[in-house]
N, C-alpha and C positions, 0 to 999 in steps of 0.2 A: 637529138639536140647535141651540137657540139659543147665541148671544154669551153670553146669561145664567149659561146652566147649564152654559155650559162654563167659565166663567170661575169659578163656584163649585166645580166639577169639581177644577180646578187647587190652588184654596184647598186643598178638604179634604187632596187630596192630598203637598200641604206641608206643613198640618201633621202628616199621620200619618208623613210622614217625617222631621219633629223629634222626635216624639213616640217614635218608637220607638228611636233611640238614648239617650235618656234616660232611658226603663224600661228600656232594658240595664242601662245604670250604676246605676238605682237597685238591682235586682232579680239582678244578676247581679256582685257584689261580688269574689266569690274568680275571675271569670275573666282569662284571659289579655288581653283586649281591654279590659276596665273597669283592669287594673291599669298596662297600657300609656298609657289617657287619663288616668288621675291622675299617673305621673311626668312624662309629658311637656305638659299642659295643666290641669291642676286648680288648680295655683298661680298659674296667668296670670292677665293681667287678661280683660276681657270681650271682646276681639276674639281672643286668643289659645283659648279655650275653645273661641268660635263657629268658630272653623278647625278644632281640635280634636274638637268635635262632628260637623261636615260629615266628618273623619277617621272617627270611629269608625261616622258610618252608612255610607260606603264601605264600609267592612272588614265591617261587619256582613253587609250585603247579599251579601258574595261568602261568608261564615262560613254562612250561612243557606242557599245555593243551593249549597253545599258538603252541608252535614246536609240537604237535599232532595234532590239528587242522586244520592249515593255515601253517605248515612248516617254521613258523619263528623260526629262533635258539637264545637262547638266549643272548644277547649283549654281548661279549668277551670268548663267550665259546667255548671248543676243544672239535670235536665230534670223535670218534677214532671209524669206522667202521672198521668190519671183511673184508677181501677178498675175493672177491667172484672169482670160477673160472667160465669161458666162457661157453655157454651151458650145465648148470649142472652139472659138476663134480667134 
């Protein structure tokens, strides 16, 4: 692997992990973890958030290898599974 592509490597993978505590909060409104980063940083200014963001991917990440591991779902979260039809089809 070059310097190149790993340095891009790196990139993408920053941003998908800014990216995904933000569709938390967008999309995950009523949970326990989006209601937490609005008392305690939604009203801050913009370094208080971005602490607060790096907060809520932490907690995410162990919330999510929680519901991976042991099938617990996060406290107040909507899981919107697909449809499955009846023996395969």
């Amino acid at each position: 692997m070059s310097k190149a592509s790993a340095k891009l490597g790196i990139s993408a993978s920053a941003r998908w992990r800014f990216k995904l505590p933000w569709g938390w909060l967008a999309y995950q409104r009523e949970s326990a973890l989006t209601q937490w980063y609005n008392r305690r940083f939604a009203h801050g200014g913009p370094r208080a958030r971005t602490i607060g963001i790096v907060a809520v991917a932490r907690r995410l990440v162990i919330d999510l290898w929680r519901y991976l591991d042991a099938g617990v779902i996060p406290e107040g979260a909507i899981l919107k599974g697909r449809q499955m039809t009846p023996s395969g089809g």
